[in-house]
C-alpha positions in Angstrom: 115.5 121.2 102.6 112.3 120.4 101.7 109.2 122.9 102.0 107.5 120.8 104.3 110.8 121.7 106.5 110.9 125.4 104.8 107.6 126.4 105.8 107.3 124.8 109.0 108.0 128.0 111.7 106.0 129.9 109.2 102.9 128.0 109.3 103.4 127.5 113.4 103.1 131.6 113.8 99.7 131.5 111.8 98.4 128.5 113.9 95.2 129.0 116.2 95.7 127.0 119.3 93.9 124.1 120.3 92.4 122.8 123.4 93.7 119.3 124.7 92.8 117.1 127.9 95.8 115.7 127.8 99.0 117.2 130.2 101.8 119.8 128.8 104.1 117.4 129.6 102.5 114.3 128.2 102.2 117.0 125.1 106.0 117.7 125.2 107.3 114.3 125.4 105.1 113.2 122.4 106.1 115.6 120.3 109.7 114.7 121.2 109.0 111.6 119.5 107.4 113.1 116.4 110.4 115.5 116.1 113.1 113.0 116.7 111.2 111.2 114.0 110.8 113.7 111.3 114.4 114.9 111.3 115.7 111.3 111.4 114.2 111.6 108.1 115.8 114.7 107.1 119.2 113.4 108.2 118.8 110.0 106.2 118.4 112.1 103.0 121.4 114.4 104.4 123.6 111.4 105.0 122.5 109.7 101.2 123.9 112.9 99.4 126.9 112.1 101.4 127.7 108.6 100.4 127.0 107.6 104.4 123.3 106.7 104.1 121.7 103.5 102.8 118.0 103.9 103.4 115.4 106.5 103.0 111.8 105.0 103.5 110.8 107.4 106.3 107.9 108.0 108.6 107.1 111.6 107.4 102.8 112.1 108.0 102.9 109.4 110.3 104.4 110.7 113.6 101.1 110.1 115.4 101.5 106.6 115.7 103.4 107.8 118.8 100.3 108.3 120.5 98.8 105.0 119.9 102.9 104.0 121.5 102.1 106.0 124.6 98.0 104.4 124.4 100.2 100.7 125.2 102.6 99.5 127.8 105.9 99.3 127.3 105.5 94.9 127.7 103.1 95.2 124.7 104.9 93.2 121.9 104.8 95.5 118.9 105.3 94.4 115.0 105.8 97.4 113.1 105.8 98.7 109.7 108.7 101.1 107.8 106.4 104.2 108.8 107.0 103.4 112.6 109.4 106.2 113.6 107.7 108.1 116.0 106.4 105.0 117.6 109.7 103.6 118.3 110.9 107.2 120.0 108.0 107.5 122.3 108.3 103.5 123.2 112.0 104.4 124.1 111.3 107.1 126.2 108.5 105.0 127.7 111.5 102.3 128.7 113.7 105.4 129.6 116.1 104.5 126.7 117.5 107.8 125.7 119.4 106.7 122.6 116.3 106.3 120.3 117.2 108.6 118.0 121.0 107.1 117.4 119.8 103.6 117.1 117.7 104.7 113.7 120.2 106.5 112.3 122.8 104.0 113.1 120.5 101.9 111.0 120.1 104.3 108.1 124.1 104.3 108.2 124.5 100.1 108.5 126.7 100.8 111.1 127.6 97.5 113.1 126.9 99.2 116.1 123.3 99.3 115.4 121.5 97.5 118.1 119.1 95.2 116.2 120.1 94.0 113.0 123.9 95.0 113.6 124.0 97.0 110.3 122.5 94.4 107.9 119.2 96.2 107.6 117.6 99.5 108.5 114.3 97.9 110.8 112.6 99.1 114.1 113.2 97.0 116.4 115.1 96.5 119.6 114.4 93.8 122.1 113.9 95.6 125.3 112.1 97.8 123.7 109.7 94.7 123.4 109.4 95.7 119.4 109.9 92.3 117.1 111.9 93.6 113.9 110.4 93.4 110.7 111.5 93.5 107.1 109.5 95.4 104.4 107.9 92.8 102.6 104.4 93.8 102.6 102.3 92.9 105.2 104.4 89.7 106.1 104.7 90.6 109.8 100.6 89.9 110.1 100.6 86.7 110.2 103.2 86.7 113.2 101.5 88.9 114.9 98.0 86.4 115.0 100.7 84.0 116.2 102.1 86.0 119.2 98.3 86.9 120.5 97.4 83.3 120.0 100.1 82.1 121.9 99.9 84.4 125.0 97.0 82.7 126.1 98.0 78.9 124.8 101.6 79.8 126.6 99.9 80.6 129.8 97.8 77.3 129.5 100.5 75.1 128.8 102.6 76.8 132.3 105.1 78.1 129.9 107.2 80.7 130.9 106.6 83.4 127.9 108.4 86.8 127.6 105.0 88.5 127.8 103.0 89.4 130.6 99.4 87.8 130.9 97.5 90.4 130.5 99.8 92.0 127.5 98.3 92.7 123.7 100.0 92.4 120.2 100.2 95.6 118.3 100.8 95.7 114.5 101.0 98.6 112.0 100.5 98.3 108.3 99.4 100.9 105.4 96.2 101.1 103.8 98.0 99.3 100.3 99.2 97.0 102.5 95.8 95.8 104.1 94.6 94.6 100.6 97.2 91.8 100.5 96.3 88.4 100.7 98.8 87.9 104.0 97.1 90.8 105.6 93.3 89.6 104.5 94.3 86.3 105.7 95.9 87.1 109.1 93.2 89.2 109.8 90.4 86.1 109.3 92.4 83.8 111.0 92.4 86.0 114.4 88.8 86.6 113.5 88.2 82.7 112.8 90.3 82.1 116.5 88.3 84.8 118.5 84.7 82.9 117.0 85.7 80.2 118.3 86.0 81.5 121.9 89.8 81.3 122.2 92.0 84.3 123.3 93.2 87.1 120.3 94.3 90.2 122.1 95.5 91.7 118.8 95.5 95.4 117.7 95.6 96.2 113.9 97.0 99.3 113.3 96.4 100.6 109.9 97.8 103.9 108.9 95.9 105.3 106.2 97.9 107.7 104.0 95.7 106.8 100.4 98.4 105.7 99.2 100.9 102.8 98.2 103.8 104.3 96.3 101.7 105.7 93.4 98.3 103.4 93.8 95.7 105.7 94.9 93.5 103.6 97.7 89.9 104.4 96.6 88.1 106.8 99.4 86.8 105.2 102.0 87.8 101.3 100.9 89.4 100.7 104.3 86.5 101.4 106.0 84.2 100.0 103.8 86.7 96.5 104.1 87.0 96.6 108.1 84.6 99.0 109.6 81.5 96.4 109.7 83.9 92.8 109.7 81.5 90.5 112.5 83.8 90.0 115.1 86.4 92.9 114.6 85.9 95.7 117.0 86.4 98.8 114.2 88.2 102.3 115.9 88.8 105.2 113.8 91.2 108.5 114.4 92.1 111.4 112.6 96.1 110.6 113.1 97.4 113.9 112.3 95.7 115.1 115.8 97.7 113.8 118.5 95.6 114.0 120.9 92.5 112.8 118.9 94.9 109.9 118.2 95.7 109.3 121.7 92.1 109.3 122.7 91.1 106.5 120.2 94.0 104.3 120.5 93.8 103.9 124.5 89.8 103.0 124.0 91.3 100.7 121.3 94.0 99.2 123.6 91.7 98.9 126.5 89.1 97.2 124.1 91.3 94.4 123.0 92.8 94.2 127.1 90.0 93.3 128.4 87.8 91.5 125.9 91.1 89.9 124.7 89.6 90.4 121.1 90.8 91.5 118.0 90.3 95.5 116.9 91.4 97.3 113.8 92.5 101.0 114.6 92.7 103.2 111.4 94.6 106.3 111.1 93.9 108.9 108.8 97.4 110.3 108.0 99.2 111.8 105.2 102.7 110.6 103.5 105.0 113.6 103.4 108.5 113.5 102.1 107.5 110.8 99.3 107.2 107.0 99.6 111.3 107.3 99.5 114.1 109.4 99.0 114.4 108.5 95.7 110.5 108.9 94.8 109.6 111.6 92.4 105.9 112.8 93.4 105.6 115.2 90.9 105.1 111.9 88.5 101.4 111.1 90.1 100.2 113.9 92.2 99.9 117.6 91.6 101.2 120.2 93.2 98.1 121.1 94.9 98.0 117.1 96.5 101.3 117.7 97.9 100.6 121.4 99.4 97.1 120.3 101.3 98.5 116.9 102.8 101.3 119.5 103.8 98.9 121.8 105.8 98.1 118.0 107.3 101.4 117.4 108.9 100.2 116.1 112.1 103.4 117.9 113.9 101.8 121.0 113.2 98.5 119.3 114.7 100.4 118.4 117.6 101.4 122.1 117.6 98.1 123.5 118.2 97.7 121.5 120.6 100.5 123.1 122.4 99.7 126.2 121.7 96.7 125.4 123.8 98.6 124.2 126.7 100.6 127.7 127.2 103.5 126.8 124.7 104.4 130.2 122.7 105.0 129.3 118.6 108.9 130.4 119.3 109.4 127.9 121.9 107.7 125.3 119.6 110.0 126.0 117.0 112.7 126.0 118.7 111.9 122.7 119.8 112.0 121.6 116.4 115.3 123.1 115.6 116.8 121.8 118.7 115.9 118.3 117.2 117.3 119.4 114.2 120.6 120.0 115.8 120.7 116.8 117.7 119.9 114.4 114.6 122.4 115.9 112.2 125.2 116.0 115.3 123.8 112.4 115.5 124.0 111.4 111.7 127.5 113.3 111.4 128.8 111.4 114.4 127.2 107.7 112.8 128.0 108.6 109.4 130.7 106.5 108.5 130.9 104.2 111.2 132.2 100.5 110.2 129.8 98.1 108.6 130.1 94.6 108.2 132.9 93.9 106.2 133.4 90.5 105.6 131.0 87.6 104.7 130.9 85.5 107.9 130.3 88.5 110.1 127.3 89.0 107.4 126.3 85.5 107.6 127.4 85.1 111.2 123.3 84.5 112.6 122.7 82.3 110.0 125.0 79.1 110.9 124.0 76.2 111.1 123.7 74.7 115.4 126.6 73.3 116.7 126.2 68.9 117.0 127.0 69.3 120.6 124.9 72.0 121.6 122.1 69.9 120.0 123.5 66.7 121.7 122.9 67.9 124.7 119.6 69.1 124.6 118.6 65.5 123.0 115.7 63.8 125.2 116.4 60.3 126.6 114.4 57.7 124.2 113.3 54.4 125.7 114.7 51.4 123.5 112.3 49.1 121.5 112.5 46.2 119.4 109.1 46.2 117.3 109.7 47.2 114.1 107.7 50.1 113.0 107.5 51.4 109.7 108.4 55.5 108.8 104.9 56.7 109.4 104.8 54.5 113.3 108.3 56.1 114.0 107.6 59.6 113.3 104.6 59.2 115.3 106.2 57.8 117.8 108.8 60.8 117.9 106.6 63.1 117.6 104.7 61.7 121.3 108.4 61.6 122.9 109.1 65.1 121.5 105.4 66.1 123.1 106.7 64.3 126.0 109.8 65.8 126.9 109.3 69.4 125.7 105.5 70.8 127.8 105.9 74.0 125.6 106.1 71.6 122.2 102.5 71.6 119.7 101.6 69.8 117.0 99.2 71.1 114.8 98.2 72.3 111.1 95.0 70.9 108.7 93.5 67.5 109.9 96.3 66.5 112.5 93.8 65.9 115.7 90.8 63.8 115.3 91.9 62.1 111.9 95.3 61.9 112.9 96.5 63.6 109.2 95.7 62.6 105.9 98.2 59.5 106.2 97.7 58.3 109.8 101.3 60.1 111.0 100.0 62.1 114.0 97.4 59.7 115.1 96.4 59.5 118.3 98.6 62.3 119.7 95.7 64.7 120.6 94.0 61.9 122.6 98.0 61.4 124.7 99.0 64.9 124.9 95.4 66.8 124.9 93.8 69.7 123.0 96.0 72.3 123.7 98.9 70.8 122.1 97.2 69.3 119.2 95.2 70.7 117.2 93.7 71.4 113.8 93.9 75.0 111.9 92.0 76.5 109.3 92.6 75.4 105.7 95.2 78.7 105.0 99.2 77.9 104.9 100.5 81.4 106.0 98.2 81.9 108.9 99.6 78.0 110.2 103.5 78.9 109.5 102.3 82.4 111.1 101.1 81.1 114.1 104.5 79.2 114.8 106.3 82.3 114.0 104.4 83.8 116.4 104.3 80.7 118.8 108.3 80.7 118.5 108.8 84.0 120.2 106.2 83.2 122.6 108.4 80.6 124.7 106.8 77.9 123.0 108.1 75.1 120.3 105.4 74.8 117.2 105.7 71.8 115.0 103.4 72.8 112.3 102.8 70.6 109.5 101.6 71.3 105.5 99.6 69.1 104.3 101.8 68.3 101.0 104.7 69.9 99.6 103.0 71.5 97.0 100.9 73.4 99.5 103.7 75.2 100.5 104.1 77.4 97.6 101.2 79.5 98.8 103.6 80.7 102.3 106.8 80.3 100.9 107.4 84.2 102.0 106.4 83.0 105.8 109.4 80.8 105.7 112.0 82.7 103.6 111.2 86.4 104.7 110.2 86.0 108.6 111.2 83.1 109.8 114.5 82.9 108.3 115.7 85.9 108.6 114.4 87.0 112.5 117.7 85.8 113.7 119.7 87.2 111.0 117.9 90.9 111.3 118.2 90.6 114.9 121.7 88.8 115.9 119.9 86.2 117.4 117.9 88.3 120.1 115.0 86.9 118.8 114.5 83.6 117.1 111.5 81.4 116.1 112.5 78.0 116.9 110.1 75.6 114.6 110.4 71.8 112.8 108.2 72.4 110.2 106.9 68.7 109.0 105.8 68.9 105.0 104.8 65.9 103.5 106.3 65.4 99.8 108.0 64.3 97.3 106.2 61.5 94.5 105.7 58.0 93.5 102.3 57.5 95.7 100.1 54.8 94.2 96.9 55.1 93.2 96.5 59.1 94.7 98.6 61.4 92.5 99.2 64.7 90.4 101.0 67.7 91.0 99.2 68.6 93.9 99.9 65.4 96.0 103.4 64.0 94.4 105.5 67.8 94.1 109.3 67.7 94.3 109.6 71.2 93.6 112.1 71.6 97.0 114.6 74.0 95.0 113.1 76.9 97.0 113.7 75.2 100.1 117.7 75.0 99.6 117.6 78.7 98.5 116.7 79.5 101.9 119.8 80.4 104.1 120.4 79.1 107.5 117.4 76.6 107.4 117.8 73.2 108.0 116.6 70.3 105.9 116.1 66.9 107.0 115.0 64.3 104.4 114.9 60.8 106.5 113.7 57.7 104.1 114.3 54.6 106.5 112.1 54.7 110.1 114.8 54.8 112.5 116.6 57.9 111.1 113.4 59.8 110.8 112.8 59.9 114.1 116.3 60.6 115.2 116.2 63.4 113.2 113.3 64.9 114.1 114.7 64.5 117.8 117.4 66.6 116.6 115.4 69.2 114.8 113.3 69.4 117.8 116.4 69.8 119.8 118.0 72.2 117.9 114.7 74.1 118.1 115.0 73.9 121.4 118.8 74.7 122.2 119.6 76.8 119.2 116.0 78.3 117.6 116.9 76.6 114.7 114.1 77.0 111.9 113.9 72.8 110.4 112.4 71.9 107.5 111.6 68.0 108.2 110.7 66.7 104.2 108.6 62.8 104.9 108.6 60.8 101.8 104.8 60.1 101.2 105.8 56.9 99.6 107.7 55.5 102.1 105.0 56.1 104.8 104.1 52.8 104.7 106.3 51.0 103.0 107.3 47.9 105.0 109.7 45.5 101.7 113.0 46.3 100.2 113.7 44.0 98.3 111.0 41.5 98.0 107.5 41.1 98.8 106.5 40.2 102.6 110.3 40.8 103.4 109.8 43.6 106.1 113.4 45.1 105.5 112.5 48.5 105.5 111.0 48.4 109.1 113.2 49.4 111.9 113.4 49.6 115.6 112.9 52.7 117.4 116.4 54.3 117.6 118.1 55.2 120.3 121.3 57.1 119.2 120.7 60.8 117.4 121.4 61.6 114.1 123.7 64.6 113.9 122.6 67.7 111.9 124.8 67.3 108.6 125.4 63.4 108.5 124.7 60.8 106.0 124.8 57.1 106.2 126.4 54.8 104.3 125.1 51.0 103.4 127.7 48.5 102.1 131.3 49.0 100.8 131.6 49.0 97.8 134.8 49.9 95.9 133.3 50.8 92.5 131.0 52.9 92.5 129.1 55.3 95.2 125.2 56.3 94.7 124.8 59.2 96.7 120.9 59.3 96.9 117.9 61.0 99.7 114.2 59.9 100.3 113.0 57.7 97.8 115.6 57.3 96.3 117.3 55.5 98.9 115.7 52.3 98.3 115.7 52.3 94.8 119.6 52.7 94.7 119.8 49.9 97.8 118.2 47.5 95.2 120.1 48.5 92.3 123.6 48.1 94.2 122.1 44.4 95.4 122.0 43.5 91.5 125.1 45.5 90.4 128.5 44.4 92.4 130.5 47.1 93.6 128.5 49.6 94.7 127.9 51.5 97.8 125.1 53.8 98.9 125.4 57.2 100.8 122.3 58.3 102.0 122.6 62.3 102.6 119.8 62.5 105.2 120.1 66.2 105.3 119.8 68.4 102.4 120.7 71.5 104.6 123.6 71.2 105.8 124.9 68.9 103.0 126.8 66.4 104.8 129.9 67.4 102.7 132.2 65.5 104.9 130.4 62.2 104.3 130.0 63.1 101.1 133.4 63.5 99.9 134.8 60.5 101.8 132.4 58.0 100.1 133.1 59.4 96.8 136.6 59.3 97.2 136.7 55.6 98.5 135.3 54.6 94.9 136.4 57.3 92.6 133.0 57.4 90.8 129.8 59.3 92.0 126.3 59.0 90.5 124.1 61.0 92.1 120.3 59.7 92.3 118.0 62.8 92.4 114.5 62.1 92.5 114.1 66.1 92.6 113.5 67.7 88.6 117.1 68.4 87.4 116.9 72.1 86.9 117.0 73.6 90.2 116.6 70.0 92.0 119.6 68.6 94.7 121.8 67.2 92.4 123.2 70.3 91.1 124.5 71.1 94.6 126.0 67.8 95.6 128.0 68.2 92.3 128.5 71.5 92.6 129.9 70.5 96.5 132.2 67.9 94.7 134.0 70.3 92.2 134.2 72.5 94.9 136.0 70.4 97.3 138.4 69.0 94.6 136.9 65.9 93.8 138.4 64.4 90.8 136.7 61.1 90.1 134.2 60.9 88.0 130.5 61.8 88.4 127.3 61.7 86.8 123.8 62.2 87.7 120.0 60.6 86.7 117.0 62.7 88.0 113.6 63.1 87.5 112.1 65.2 84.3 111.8 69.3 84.4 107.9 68.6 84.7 104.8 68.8 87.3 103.7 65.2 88.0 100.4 63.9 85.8 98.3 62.0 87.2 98.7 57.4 86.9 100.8 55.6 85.1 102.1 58.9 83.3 104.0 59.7 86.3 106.3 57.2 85.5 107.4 59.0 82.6 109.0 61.6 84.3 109.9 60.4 87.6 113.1 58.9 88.3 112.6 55.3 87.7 115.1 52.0 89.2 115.8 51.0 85.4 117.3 54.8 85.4 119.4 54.5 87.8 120.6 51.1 86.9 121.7 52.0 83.4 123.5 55.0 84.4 125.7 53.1 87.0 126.5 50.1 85.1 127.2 52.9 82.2 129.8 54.9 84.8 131.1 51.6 85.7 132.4 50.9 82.6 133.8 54.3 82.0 
């Protein structure tokens, strides 16, 4: 026990009570929450000392975020933080789910039987509950939550069925160590930079305020100081260990952000009891004293008073409290030990890639052409068709509307499909991956693009810790369908360095359960961003569509003026996890992807022999195809234009040997460096004399 627990009947007998507007009842079944709460906390250290418990980040100070719960409808989406406890209790009992208590223990114990994340992670969330999981990566949940309340609105505009009523709000919690992250800073301008602008951001910020993150003291008044005079944020302030006080504020709060469908930033003075974590020692950053008077601050003893003052004696108070007692350990001793997941595909089971057929299906019907377009023309093209068949599809990101992107691909899709559905954002990569993640839960399907690869790098959390792992922390309940278009990779003429020719896309097949498409010819890009889009659409499949810069344009193969790299608009899709093969060659296969498609097509027109696969997708590999061609020659050379540490090679080798491929194999790739600028990019990109060498080398072997 702890003496927060110790000394709580004491310091009930020596409370005064307090007067409260607010009913008994409403009283009681608040304090429920709190209680269910705090000894969920109590039990999850009690269950760790007995092997059975995996997670001990509790919610201990900050039980009165169960008013600002009861201050919101039930149909409010909530994103909340690893402090929500209370909030998730009282949102239960608002839903008349009586099992509350179970589910976040059966998440402290991994127990499959957990109804969110199915034991794979201890998160509040529950989808009838209308409360969108959330890892503990700090603050990355803001940007999502700009998303959702942008897309309400956009949703409703576009006659989308969404899963949220009209007049519904976004709630979000975060910590006060927390709002000083650049993903909180920048969610919280981009719903500012969205409400300026006259459009709809019914979005309540929720900042619990303990002083604290971990050890880092947050500097006395800094939060207000930050948010408390922001031009266009609505600023509310609460003493959150008073219940009632907290209550009072958060419903003005809500009812502010209802009915001006603006943003507002609620902060809650609270306390962290208990620790950051069960396996936090206090004692190494604050004194004794510290711990004692936030003690005395334990809002359940505010919400005591306030009890007290509704004709509640201290012994039926406590005994409340020991009643929850009694339920949460019978509750952890009944969880405790339950079976987790206990093999890898029932681990990995949400993360698989979507099944052809399912995605076959869902395909729209394309209308056959024979002009020849180049890549840039057919993705365009696609794009209109996927606008086309799909009303809740958008396009949008930096420059995409009016200029039609820095390279011409999306022009003259806001002028077809309107406004609404194309559109520019502001220059900030997490708030544009946010605002799909948010869109994709919304009902609608968000095609957002970055600008250039290397642009990327600045929201690579966005698309590694939310929007890869929503279906995986909530077996598929939720899902944020998105074909994320990133233009990349190098050898642009005249309009280089690192910034604008980056083929740094190791982080992208470190991702699990993403898919990555990397078309090089016209026809196959836009079959396979048809697919993506239709996965998106059938399966909520999270696509990463990679366009080769270089090969915008491009309109020769082999020789000046010959127009063999133009195409006709397809007509057949491209199944997720195929590759294409050109020639058949019995010598040699290069296995190659974007750029370096052509580049091998030229070399295997000079050196007899050869074949080229073309993998097409980078995630899935298309293994099948993969092993096939290699096998038909018995000697593989793989053209990567990626760097060779941490670049694509290493898995399509790595795919060979593990299959049982015998022949031989070899590999030419691009130098472990950024890209300068000029003619010094040649020096370590992967260059056509490269490749040549190396295959007329393996040829001879």
């Amino acid at each position: 026990m702890t003496s927060v627990d110790e000394r709580f009947a004491e310091r009930v007998r020596a409370l005064k009570p307090a007067p409260c507007d607010y009913s008994a009842d409403l009283l009681r079944s608040l304090y429920d929450a709190q209680l269910g709460s705090r000894h969920a906390d109590l039990a999850a250290r009690w269950m760790q000392s007995q092997g059975h418990g995996f997670y001990t980040i509790g919610s201990a100070g900050h039980e009165g975020n169960a008013a600002v719960a009861a201050a919101l409808r039930s149909t409010d989406p909530a994103l909340l933080h690893y402090r929500s406890g209370a909030f998730y209790l009282a949102r239960a009992d608002q839903c008349g789910v009586k099992d509350g208590l179970r589910d976040i223990l059966l998440g402290v114990a991994a127990a499959t039987t957990e109804p969110i994340s199915g034991g794979r992670h201890k998160v509040f969330g529950r989808h009838d509950l209308a409360i969108i999981p959330q890892t503990s990566t700090i603050a990355s949940h803001l940007p999502r939550a700009m998303g959702v309340a942008f897309s309400m609105a956009r949703a409703a505009k576009l006659g989308v069925p969404s899963p949220w009523p009209a007049d519904a709000i976004v709630v979000t919690s975060f910590g006060d160590a927390s709002a000083n992250h650049s993903t909180a800073t920048g969610a919280i301008n981009a719903a500012l930079h969205a409400s300026y602008q006259g459009l709809p951001m019914p979005l309540l910020l929720v900042c619990e305020d303990n002083g604290l993150g971990i050890s880092v003291r947050t500097p006395d008044g800094w939060i207000k100081q930050a948010y408390g005079s922001r031009p266009g944020l609505r600023y509310f302030d609460a003493d959150g260990t008073d219940l009632a006080a907290t209550l009072t504020m958060a419903m003005e709060a809500a009812t502010f952000v209802r009915r001006n469908r603006r943003p507002a930033f609620l902060r809650l003075r609270t306390v962290r009891l208990l620790g950051h974590a069960g396996s936090d020692v206090e004692a190494a950053y604050r004194s004794t004293a510290e711990v004692a008077a936030d003690e005395v601050l334990d809002p359940l003893l505010g919400t005591a008073r306030r009890l007290l003052g509704a004709d509640l004696t201290a012994d039926e108070i406590i005994d409340l409290y020991e009643d929850k007692r009694s339920e949460a350990m019978r509750i952890a001793a009944e969880v405790s030990g339950l079976p987790q997941l206990s093999s890898a595909e029932a681990v990995a089971a949400p993360l698989r890639f979507p099944d052809p057929a399912t995605v076959a299906q869902a395909l729209p019907l394309r209308t056959p052409t024979t002009e020849r377009l180049t890549l840039s023309q057919s993705i365009n093209r696609a794009l209109s068709d996927v606008l086309a068949s799909y009303p809740e599809a958008m396009v949008f990101g930096e420059d995409v509307s009016r200029k039609g992107g820095v390279y011409g691909v999306t022009r003259g899709l806001q002028k077809a499909h309107g406004a609404a559905r194309v559109f520019d954002t502001l220059l900030d990569e997490q708030s544009i991956l946010g605002l799909a993640l948010g869109a994709g839960v919304s009902g609608l399907l968000p095609i957002p693009e970055i600008q250039y690869l290397a642009y990327l790098h600045n929201a690579e959390d966005q698309l590694r810790g939310e929007a890869a792992s929503l279906k995986f922390f909530s077996q598929e309940q939720y899902a944020n369908p998105m074909v994320l278009r990133i233009a990349g990779y190098g050898y642009q003429k005249g309009f280089g360095g690192h910034f604008h020719n980056d083929d740094a896309i190791g982080v992208l097949r470190d991702i699990p359960g993403i898919v990555i498409a990397s078309p090089s010819r016209p026809d196959d890009a836009a079959a396979m961003l048809h697919a993506c889009a239709a996965a998106a659409r059938s399966s909520g499949t999270v696509s990463v569509f990679l366009e080769p810069i270089a090969l915008y344009h491009r309109r020769d193969l082999y020789d000046e003026a010959d127009d063999a790299w133009l195409t006709p608009y397809p007509t057949e899709p491209v199944p997720i996890g195929r590759g294409r093969t050109y020639g058949g060659g019995t010598e040699l296969t290069l296995v190659s992807f974007g750029n370096g498609v052509p580049m091998s097509l030229r070399v295997a027109a000079r050196v007899p022999g050869v074949r080229v696969l073309d993998l097409r997708w980078l995630a899935p590999l298309p293994v099948e195809d993969l092993l096939r061609e290699a096998t038909a020659t018995g000697r593989v050379l793989v053209v990567d234009e990626t760097r060779r540490s941490g670049g694509v090679s290493e898995g399509v080798l790595a795919a060979l040997i593990d299959h049982g491929y015998t022949g031989r194999m070899a590999r030419v790739t691009s130098e472990d460096s950024f890209v300068p600028l000029g003619d010094a990019a040649r020096q370590v990109l992967l260059s056509e004399e490269t490749i040549e060498d190396a295959a007329r080398a393996l040829l001879k072997q």
